[in-house]
Backbone as a ProteinNet text record, in pm:
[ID]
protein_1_A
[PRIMARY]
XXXXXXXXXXXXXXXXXXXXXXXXXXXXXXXXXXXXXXXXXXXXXXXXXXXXXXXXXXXXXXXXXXXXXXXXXXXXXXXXXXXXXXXXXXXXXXXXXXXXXXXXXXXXXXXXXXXXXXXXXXXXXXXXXXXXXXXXXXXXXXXXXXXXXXXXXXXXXXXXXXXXXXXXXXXXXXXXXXXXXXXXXXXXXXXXXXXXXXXXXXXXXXXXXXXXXXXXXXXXXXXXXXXXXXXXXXXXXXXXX
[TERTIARY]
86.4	0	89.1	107.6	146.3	129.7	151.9	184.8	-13.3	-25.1	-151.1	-304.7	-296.9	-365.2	-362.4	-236.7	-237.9	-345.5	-339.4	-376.1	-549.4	-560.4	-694.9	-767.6	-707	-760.8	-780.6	-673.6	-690.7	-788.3	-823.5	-917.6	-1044.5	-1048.5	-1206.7	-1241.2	-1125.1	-1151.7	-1172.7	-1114.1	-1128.3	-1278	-1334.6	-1454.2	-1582.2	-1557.4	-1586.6	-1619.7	-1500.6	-1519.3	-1599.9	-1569.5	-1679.9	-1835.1	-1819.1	-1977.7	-2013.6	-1982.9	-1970.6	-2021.7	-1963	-1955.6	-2064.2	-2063.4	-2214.1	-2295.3	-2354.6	-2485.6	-2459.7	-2378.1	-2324.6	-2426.7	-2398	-2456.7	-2597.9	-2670.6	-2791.2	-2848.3	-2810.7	-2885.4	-2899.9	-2821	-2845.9	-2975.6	-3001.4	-3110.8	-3297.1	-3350.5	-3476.9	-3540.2	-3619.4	-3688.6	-3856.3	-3931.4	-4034.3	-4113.2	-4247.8	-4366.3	-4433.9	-4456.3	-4532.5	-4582	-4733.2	-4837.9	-4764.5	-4767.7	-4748.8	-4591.9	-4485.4	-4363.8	-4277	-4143.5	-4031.9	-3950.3	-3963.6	-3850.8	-3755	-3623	-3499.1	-3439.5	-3402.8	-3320	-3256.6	-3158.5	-3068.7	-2952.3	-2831.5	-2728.1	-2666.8	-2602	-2523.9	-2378.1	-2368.2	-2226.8	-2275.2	-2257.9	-2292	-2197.8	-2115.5	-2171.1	-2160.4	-2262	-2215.1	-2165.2	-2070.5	-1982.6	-1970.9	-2027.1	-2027.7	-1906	-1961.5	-1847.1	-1788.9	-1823.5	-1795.6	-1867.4	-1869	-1906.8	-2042.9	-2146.5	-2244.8	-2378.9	-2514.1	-2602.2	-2733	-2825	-2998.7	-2985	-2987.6	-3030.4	-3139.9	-3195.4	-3329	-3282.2	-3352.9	-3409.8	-3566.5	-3598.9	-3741.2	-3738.5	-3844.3	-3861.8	-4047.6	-4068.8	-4205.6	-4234.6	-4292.1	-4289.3	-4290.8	-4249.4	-4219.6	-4369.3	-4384.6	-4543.2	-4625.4	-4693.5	-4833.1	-4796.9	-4659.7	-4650.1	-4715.4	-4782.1	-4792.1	-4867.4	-4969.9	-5025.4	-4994.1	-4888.2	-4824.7	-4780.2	-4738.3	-4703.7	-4489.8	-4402.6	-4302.7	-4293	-4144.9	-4127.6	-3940.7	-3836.2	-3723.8	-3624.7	-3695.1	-3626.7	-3552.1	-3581.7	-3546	-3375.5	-3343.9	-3236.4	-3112.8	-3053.3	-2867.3	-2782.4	-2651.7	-2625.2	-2559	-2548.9	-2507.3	-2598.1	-2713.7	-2886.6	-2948.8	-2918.3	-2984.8	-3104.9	-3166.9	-3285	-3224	-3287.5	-3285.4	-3349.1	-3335.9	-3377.9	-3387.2	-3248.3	-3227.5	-3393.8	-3450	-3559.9	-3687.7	-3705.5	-3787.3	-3889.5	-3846.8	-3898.2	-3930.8	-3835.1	-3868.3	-3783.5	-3838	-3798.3	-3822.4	-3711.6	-3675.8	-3785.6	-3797.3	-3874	-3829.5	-3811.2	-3747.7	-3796.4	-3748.6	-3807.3	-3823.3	-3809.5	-3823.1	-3770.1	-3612.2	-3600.4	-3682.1	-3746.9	-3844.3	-3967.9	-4022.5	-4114.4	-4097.6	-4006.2	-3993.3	-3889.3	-3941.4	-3803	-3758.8	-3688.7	-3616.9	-3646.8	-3731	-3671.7	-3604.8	-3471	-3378.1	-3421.8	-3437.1	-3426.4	-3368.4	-3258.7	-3182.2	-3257.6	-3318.4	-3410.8	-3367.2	-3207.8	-3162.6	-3176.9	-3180.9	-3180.9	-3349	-3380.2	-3488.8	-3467.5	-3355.6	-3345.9	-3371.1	-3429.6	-3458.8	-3433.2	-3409.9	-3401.7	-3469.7	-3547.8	-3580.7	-3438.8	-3459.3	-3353.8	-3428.8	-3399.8	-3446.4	-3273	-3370.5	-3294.5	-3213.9	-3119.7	-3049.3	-3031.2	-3054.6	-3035.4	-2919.3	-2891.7	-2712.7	-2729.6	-2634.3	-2651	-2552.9	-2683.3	-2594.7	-2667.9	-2717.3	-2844.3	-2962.3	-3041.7	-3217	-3262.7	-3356.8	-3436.3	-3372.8	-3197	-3133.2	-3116.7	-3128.1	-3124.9	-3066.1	-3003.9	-2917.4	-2944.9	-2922.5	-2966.5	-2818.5	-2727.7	-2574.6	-2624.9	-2498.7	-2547.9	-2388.5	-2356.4	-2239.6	-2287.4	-2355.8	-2386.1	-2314.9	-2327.7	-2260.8	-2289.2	-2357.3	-2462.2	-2418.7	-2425.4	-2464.6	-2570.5	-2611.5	-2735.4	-2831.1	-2962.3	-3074.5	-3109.5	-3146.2	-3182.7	-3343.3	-3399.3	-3545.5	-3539.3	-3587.7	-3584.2	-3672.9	-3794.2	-3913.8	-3921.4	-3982.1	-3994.7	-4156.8	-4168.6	-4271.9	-4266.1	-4405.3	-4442.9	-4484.6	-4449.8	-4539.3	-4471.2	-4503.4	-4463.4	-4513.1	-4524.7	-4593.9	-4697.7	-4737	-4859.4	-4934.8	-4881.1	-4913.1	-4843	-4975.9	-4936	-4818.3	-4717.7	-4640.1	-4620.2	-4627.9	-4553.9	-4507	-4383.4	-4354	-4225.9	-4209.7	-4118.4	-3990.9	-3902.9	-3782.9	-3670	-3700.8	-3603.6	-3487.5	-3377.5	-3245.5	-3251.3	-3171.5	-3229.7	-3150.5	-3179.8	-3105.8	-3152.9	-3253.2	-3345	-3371	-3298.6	-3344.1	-3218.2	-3172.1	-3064.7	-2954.7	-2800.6	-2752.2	-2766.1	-2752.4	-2735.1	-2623.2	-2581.8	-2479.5	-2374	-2221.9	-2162.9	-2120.7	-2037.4	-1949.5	-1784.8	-1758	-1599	-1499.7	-1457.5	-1423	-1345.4	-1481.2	-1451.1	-1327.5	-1285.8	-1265.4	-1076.2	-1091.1	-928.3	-837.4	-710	-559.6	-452.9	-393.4	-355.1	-413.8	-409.6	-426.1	-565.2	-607.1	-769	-779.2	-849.7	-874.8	-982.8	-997.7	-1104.3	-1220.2	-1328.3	-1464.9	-1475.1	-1532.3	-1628.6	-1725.5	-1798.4	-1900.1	-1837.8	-1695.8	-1653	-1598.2	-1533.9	-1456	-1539.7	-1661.1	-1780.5	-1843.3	-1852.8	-1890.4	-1788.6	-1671.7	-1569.7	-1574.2	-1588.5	-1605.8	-1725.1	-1859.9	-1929.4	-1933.3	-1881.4	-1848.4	-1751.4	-1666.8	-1527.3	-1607.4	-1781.7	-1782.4	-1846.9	-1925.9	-2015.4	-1976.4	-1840.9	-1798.6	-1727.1	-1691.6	-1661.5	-1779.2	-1902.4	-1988.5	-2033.8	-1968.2	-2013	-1977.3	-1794.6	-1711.8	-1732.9	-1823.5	-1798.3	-1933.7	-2013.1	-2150.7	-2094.1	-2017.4	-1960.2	-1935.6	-1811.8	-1708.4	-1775.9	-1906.5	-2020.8	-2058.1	-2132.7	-2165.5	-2058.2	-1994.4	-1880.9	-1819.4	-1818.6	-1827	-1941.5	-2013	-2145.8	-2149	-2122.6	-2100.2	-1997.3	-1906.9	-1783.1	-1839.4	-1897.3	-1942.5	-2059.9	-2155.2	-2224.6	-2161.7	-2029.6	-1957.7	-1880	-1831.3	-1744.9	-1901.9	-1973.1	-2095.5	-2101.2	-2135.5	-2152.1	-2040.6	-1901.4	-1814.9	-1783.6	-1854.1	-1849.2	-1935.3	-2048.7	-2193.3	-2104.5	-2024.2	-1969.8	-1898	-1820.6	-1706	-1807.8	-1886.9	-1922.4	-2016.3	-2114	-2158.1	-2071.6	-1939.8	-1869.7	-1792.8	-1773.5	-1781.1	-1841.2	-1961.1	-2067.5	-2111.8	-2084	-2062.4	-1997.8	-1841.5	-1761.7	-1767.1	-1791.3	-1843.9	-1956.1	-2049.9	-2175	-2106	-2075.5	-1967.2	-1890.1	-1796.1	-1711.5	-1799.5	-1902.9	-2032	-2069.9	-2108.9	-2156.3	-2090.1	-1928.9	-1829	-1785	-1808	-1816.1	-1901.8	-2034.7	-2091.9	-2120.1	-2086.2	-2084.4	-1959	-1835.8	-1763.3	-1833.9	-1874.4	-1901.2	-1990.9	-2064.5	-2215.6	-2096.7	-2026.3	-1915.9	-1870.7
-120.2	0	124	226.3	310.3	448.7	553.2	659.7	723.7	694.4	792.6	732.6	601.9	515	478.3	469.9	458	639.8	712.3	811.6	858.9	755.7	790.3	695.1	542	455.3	553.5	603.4	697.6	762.4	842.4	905.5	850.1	729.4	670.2	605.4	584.4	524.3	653.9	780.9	863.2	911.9	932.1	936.1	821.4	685.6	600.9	651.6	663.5	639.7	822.9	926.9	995.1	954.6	926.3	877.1	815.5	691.4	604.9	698.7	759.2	843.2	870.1	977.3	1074.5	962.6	866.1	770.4	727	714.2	681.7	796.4	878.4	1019	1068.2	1015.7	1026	919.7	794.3	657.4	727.2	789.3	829.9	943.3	1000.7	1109.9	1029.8	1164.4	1108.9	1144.5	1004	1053.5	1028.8	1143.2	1115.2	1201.4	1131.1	1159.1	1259	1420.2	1501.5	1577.7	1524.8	1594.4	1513.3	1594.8	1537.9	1553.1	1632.6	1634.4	1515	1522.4	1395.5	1513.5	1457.7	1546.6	1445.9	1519.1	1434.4	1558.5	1483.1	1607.4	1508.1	1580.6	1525.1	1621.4	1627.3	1729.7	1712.3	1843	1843.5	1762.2	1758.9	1663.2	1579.4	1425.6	1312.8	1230.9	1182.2	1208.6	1345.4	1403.7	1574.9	1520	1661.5	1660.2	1820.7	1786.3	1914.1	2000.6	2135.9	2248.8	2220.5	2162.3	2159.3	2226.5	2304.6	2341.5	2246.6	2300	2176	2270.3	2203.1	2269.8	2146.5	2204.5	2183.8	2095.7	2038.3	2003.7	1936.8	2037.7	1993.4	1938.5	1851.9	1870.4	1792.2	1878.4	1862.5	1865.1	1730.7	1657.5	1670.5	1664.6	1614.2	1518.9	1484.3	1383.9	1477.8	1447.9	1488.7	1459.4	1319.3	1330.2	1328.3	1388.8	1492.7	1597.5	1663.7	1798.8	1831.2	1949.3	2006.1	1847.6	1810.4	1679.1	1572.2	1527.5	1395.4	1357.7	1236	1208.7	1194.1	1207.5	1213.5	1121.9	1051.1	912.7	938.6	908.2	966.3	844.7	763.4	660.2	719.1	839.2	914.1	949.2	956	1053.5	917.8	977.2	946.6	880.6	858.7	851.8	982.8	1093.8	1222.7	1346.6	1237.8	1301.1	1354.7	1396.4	1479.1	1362.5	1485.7	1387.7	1320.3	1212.6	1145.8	1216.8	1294.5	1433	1352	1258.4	1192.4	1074.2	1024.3	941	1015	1125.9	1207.8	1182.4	1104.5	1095.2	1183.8	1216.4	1346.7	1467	1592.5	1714.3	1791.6	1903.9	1960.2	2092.6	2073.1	2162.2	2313	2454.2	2521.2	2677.5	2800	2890.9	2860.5	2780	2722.2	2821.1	2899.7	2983.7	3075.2	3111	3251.2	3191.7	3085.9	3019.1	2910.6	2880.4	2794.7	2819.1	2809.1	2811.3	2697.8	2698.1	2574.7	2601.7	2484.4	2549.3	2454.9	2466.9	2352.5	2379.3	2249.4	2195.9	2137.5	2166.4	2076.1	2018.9	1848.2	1839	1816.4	1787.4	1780.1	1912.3	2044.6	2178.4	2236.4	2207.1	2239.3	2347.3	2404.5	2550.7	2523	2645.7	2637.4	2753.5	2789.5	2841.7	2871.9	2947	2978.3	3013.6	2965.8	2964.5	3012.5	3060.5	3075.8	2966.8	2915.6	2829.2	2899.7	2867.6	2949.3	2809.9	2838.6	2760.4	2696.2	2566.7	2530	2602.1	2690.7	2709.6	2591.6	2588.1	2480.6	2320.7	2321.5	2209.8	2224.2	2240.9	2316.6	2187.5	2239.9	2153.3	2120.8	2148.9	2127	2290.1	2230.8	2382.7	2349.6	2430.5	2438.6	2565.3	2525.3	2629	2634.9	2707.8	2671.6	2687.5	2609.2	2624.1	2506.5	2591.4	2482.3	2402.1	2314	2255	2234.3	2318.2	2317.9	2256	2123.5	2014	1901.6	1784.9	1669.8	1617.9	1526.2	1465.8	1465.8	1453.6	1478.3	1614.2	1617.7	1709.4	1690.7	1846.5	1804.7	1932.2	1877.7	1988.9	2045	2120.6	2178	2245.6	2182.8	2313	2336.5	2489.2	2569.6	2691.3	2653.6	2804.8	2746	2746.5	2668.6	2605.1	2538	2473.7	2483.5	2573.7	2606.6	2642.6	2736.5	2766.3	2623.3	2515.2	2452.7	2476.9	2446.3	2483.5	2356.4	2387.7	2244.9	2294.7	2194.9	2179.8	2041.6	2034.1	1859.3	1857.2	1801.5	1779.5	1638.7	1613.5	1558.8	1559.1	1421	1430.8	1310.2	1368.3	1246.4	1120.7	1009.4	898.4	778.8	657.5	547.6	520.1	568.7	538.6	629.5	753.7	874.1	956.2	1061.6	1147.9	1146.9	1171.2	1172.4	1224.2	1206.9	1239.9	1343.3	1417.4	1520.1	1456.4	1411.4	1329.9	1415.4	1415	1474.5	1453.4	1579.4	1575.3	1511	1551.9	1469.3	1343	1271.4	1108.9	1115.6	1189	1230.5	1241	1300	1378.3	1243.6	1331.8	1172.4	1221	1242.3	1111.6	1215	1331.2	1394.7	1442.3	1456.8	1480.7	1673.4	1699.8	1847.7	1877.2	2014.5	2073.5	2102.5	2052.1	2115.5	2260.9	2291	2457.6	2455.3	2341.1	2327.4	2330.5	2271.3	2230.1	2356.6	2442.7	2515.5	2645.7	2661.8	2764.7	2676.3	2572.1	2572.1	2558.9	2563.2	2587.2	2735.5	2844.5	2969.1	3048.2	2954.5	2972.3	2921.9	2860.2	2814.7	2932.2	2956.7	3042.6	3189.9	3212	3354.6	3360.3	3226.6	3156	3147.7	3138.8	3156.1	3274.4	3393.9	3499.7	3587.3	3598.9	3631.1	3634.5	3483.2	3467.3	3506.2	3526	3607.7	3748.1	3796.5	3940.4	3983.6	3867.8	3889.7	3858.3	3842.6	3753	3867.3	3942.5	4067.1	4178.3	4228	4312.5	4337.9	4158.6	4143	4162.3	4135.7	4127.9	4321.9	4378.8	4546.6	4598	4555.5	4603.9	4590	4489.7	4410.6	4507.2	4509	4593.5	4765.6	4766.5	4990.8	4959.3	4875.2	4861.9	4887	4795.9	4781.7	4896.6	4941.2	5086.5	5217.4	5236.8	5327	5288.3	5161.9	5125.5	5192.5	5182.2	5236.4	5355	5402.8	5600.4	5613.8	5565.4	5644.1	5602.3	5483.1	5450.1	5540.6	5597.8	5743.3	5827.6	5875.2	5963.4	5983.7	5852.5	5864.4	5859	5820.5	5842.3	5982	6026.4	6145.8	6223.1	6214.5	6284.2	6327	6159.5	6101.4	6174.3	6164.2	6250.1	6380.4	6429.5	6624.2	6623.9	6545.2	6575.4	6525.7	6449.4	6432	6542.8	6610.7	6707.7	6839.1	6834.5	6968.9	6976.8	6818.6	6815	6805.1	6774.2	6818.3	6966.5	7034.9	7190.9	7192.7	7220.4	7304.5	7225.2	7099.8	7074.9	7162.8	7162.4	7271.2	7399.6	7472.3	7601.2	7620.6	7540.9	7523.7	7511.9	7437	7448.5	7564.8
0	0	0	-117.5	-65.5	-3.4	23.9	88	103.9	-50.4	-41.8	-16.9	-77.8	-22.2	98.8	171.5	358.3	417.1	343.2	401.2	369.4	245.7	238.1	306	356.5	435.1	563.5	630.4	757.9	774.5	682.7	637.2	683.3	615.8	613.5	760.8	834.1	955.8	1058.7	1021.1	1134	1105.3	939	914	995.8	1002.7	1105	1183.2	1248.8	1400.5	1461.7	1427.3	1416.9	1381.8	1336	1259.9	1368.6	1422	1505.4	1688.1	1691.6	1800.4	1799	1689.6	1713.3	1700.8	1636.5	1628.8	1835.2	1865.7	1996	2117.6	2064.7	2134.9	2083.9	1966.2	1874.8	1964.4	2001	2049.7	2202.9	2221.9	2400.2	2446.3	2316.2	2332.2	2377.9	2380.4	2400	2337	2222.7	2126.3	2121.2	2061.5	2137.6	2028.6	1973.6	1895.2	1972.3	1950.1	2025.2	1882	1916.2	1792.5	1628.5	1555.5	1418.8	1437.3	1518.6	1510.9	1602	1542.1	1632.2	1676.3	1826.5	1918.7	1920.3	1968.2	1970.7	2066.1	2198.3	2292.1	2400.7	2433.6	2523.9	2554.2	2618.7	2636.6	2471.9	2434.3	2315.7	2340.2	2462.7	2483.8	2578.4	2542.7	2623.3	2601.5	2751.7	2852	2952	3023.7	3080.8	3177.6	3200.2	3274	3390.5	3471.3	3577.3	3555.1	3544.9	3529	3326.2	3279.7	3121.2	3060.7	2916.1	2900.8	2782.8	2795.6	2718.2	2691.1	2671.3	2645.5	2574.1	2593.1	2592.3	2450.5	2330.5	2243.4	2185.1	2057.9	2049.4	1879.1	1832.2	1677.5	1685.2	1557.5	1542.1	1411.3	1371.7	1237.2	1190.3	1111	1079.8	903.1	901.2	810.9	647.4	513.4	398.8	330.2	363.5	267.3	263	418.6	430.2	505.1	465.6	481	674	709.2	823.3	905	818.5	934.6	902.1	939.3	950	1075.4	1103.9	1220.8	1236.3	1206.1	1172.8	1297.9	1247.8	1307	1287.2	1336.2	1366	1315.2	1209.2	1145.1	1027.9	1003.2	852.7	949.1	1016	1073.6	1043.5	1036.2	961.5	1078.8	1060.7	1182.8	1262.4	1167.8	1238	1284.9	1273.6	1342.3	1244.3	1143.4	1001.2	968.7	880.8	854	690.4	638.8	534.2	362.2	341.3	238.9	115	111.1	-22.5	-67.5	86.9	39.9	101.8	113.1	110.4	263.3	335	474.6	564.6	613.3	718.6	637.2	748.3	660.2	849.5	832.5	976.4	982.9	1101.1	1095.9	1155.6	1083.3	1105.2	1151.3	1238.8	1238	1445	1510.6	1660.7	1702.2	1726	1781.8	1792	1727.5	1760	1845.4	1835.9	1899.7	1995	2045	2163.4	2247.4	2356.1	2497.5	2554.9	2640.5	2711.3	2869.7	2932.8	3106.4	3155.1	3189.5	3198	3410.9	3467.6	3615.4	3627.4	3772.8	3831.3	3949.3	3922.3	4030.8	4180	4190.7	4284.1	4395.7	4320.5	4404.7	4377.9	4281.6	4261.2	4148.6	4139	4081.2	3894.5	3894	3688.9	3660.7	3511.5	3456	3320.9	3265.8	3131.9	3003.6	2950.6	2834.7	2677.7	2549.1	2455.2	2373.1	2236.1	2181.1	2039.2	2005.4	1915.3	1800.5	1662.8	1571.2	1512.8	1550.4	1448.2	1285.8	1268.4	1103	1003.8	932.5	852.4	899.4	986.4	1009.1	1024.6	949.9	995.8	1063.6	1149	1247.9	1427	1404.7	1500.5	1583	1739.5	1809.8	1945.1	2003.7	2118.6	2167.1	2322.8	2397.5	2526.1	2494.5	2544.6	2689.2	2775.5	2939.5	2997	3118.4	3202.9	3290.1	3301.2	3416.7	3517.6	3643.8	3750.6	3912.5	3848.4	3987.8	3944.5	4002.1	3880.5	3950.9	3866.4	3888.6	3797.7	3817.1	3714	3685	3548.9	3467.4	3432.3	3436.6	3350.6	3202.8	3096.6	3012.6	2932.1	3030.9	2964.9	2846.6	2729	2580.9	2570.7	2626.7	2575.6	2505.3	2417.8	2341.8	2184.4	2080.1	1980.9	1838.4	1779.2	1683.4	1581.6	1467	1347.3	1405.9	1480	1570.5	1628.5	1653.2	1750.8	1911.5	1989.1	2114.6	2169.9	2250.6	2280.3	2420.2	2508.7	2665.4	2681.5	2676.7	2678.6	2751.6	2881.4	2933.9	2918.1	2938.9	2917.1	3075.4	3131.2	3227.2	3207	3217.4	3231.3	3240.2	3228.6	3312	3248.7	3269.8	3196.5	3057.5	3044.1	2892	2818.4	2893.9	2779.5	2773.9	2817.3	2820	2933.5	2907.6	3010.5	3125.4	3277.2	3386.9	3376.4	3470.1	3483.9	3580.9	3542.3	3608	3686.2	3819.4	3882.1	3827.2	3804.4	3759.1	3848.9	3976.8	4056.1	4018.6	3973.8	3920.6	3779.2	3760.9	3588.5	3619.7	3743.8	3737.4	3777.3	3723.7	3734.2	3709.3	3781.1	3846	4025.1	4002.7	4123.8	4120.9	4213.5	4208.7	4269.9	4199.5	4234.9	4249.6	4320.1	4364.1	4253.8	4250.4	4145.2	4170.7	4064.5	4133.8	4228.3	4231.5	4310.3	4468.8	4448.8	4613	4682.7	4551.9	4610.9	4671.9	4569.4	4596.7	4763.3	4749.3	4917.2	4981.9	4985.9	5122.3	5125.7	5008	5011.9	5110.3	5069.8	5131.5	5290.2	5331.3	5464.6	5533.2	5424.2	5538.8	5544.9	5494.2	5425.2	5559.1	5636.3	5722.4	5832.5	5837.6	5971.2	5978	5911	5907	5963.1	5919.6	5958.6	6060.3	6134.8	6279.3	6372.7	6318.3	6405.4	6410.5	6306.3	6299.3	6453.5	6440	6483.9	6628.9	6667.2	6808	6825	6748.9	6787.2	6843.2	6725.4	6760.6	6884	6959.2	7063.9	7156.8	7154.5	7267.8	7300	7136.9	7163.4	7234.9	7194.9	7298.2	7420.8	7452.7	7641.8	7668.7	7605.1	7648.2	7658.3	7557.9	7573	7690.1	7684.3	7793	7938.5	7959.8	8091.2	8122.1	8032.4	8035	8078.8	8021	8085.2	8203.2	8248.9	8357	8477.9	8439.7	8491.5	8511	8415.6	8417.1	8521.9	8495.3	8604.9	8726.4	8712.3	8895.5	8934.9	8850.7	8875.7	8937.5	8803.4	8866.9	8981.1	8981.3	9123.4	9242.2	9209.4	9367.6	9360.9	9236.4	9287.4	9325.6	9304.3	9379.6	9516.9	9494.3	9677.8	9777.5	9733.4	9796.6	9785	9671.7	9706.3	9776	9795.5	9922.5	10020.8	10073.4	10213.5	10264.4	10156.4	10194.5	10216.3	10132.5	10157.1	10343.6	10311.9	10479.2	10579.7	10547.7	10655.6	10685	10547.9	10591.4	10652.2	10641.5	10726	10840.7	10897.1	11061.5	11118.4	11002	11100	11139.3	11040.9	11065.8	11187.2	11189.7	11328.9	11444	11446.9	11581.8	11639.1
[MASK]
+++++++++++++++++++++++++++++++++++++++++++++++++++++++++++++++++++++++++++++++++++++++++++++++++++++++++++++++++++++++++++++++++++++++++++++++++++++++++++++++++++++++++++++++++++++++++++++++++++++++++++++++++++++++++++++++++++++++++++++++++

């Protein structure tokens, strides 16, 4: 084999094994018949990885040959998620950014967020909504607002059968293990926690202290008092003598 043929074999295997990947990361999503359209969503990078950078991914299909009312079915898609154009199956459905949002939940904290989705150019039907996930655990990923003026609310949570979980990094590092953001933001929050406490101690303890010092003045000065009425009333028993 020579030189150029070794390089176009290379070629075809690194073409592979991409291919390979993404169908890898396409099989991990959650796909799901809502109204006449095929949802397909899951993280844009699977598997997530806490503190990485990643994001919401949607595509949306509907069927080629009854147009708006069909039921689209997610068998048309490739292995690099595109739809199948060449046998006229599905066809993407496009224009979502302006009409649908994302509310991404972390159900572990409870906390959500509203998101709006931004379009891949250069793939119609595909949409991402960028985001770092900084928890791990389960994810839920609400899309409302409408679909060719259909109304849609359809939720999407993580799981073994549908989209990745959010791993903890932690597990990831090597040979030395380092601090997450998550860990280092709560030792921050701890030292901010006991700073606070000291300040609230110090406060109290100034107060007890200006309290005890007044206390000590009025004692002055009531004994001085004391003693100028004593010395008052030792004058004038002299003078009566």
């Amino acid at each position: 084999m020579n030189l150029p043929v070794k390089g176009a074999a290379l070629l075809v295997l690194a073409a592979l094994a991409a291919s390979l990947a993404s169908a890898a990361v396409i099989s991990a999503h959650d796909h799901r018949s809502v109204g006449d359209y095929q949802f397909t969503v899951g993280f844009a990078v699977e598997p997530a990885i806490e503190g990485v950078g990643n994001g919401v991914q949607l595509k949306v299909y509907k069927s080629a040959a009854h147009g708006h009312g069909s039921n689209a079915g997610h068998h048309g898609e490739t292995s690099s998620g595109g739809a199948a154009h060449d046998h006229g199956e599905v066809v993407p459905v496009e224009g979502l950014e302006h009409t649908l949002q994302v509310e991404v939940t972390h159900l572990g904290s409870g906390v959500s967020k509203s998101m709006r989705l931004s379009r891949i150019i250069g793939d119609p039907g595909h949409y991402r909504a960028a985001l770092i996930p900084t928890a791990p655990g389960h994810y839920r990923f609400r899309f409302f607002g409408t679909v060719e003026g259909n109304p849609v609310d359809e939720t999407f949570e993580s799981g073994p059968n549908t989209f990745s979980t959010v791993n903890p990094a932690g597990d990831l590092y090597f040979p030395e293990r380092q601090a997450t953001v998550r860990e280092i933001e709560g030792a921050v929050r701890g030292a901010q926690s006991s700073a606070e406490g000291a300040q609230d101690a110090a406060i109290e303890a100034s107060g007890s202290a200006s309290a005890a010092r007044m206390l000590g003045i009025v004692g002055i000065v009531l004994g001085v008092l004391g003693v100028g009425t004593g010395a008052a009333g030792l004058a004038v028993g002299l003078r009566r003598r």
